[in-house]
C-alpha positions as CSV (number, residue, x, y, z in Angstrom):
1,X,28.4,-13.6,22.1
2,X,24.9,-15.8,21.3
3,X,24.1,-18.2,20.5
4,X,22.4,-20.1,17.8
5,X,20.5,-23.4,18.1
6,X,20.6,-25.2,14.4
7,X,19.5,-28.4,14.2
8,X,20.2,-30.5,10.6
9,X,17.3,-31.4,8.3
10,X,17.6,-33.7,5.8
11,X,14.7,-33.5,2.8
12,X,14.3,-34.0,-0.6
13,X,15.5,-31.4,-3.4
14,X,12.8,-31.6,-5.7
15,X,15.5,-29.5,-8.3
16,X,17.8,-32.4,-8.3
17,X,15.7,-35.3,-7.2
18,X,18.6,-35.9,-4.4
19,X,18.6,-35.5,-0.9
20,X,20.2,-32.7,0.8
21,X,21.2,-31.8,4.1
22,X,19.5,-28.2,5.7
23,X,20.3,-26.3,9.0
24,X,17.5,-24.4,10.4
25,X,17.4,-22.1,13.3
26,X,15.4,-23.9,16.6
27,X,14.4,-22.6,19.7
28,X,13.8,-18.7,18.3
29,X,13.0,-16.1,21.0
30,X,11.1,-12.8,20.3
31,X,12.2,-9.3,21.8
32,X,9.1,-7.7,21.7
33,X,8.8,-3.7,20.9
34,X,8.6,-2.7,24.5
35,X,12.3,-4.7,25.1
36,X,13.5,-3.5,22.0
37,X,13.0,0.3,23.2
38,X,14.7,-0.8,26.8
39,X,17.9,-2.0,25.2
40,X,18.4,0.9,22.3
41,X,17.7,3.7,25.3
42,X,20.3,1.6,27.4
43,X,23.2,3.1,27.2
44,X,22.9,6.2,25.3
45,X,21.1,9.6,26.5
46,X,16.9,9.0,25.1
47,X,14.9,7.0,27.6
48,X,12.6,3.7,26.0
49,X,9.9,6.2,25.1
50,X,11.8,8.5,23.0
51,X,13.0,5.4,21.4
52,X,9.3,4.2,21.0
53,X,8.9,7.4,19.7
54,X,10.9,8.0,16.6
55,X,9.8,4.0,16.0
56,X,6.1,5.3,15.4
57,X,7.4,8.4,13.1
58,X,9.1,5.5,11.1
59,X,6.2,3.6,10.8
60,X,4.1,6.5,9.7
61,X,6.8,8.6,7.2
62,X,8.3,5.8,5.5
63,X,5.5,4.0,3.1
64,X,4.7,7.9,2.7
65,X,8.3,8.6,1.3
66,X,8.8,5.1,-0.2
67,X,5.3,6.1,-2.4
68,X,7.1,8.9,-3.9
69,X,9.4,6.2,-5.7
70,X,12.0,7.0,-3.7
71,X,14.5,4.7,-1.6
72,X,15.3,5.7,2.0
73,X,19.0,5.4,3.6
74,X,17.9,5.6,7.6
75,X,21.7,4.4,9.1
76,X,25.4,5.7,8.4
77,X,26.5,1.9,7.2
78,X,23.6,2.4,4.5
79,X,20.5,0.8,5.7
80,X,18.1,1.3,2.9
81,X,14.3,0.9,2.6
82,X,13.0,1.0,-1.0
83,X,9.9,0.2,-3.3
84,X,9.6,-2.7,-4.9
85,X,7.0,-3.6,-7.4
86,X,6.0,-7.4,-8.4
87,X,3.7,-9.5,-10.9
88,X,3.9,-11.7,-14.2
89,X,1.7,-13.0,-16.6
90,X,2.2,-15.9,-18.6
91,X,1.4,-16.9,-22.2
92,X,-0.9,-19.2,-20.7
93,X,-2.6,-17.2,-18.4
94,X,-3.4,-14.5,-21.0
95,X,-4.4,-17.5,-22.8
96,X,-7.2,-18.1,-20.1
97,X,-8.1,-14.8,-20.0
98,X,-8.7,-14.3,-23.3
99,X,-10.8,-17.4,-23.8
100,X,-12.8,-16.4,-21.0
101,X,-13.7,-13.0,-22.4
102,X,-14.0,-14.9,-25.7
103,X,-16.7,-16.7,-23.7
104,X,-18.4,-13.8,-22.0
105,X,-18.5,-11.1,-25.1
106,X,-22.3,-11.6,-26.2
107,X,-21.7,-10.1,-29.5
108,X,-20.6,-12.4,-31.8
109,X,-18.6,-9.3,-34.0
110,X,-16.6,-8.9,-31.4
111,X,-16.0,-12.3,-30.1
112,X,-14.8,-13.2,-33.4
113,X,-11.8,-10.3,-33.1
114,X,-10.7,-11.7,-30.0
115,X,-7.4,-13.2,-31.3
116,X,-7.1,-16.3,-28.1
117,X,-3.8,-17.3,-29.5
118,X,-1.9,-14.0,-29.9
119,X,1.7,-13.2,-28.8
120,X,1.8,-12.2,-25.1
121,X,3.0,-8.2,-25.2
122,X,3.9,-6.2,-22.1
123,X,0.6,-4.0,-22.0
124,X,-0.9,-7.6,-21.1
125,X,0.8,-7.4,-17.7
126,X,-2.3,-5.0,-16.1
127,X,-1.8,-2.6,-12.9
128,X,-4.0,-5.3,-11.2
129,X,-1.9,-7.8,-11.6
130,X,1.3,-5.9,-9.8
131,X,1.8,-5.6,-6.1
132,X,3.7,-3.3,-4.4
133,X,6.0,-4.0,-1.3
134,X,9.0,-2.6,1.2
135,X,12.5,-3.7,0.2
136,X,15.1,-4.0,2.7
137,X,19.1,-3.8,2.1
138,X,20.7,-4.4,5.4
139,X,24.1,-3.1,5.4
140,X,27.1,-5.4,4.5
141,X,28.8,-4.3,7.7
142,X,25.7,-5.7,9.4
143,X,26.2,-9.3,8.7
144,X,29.9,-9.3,9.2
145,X,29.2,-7.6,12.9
146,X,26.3,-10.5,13.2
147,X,28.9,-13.6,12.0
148,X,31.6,-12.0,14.3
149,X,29.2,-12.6,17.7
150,X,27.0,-15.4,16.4
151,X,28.4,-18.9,17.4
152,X,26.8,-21.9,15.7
153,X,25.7,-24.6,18.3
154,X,24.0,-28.1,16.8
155,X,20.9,-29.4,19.0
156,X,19.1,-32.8,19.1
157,X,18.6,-34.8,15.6
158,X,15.6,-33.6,13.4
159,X,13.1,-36.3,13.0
160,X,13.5,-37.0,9.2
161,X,17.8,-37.5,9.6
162,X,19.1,-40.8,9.3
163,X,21.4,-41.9,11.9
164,X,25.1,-42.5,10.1
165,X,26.5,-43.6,13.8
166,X,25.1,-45.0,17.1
167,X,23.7,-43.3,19.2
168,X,26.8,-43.3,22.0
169,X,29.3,-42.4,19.4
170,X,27.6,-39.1,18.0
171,X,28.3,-36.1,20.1
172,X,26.3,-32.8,20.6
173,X,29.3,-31.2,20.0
174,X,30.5,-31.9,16.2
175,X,30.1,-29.0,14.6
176,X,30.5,-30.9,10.9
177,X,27.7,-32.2,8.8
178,X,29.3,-36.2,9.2
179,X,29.7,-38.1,11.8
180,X,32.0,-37.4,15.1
181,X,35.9,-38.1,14.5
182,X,36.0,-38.9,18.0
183,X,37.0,-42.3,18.9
């Protein structure tokens, strides 16, 4: 079982003009690639470089299958890599762009036919406005394992929480948002 250091963070919820009460995760370590290899070759019959190996053929084959518009399950429980594609435009950026070739055409024919208060349509949204990127779906069986072995533990006070008790009275240990019900 590990482990997990949260300390609380109070800040301000801009969506509901109210404070709110956060955890975030303190005190992170890093297993670098080198470890990572060590600990899935321990135990099984491939040594750390065979591990390191079929790491670098997933690094190289899987942008060249996810280009092909196709999604990649690469575990029994479903792990799934797939493409994803992003990018908007808004009435009032095609607004701006159309004023600004407006602007720039040097015939005055054709500047006139440049509507700069037309309807936004989907051929506005360009190829050079869109991105590309990796999805990942981790595997629901994947964060039940994870909550089954992960144990919560709160650490010191983040700077920007109020104090509700005295110092003495408020315990490392209460695992609630409130104060301690200790006496």
């Amino acid at each position: 079982m590990g482990n997990l250091t949260v300390q609380f963070h109070k800040q301000m919820n801009q969506m509901l003009n109210e404070p709110i009460i956060v955890p975030r995760l303190v005190n992170t370590q890093t297993v670098d690639f080198n470890d990572w290899c060590v600990r899935m070759a321990n135990g099984s019959t491939v040594t750390a470089a065979d591990v390191a190996a079929v790491m670098k053929q997933i690094e190289d084959k899987l942008p060249e299958i996810l280009s092909l518009n196709a999604k990649v399950i690469c575990s029994p429980s479903g792990l799934t890599f797939r493409p994803k594609v992003s990018g908007s435009i808004r009435q009032s950026e095609l607004k701006a762009k159309l004023v600004a070739r407006k602007a720039a055409e040097t015939d005055p024919e054709k500047a006139a036919k440049i509507d700069v208060d037309r309807e936004l349509v989907t051929s506005d949204l360009a190829i050079s406005d869109c991105s590309a990127s990796i999805e990942v779906d981790l595997p629901k069986e994947w964060s039940t394992s994870f909550h089954q072995r992960a144990t919560l533990k709160r650490v010191g006070k983040a700077t920007t929480e109020i104090q509700e008790t005295p110092e003495e009275e408020n315990t490392d240990n209460n695992q609630g948002g409130g104060p301690s019900s200790e006496g």
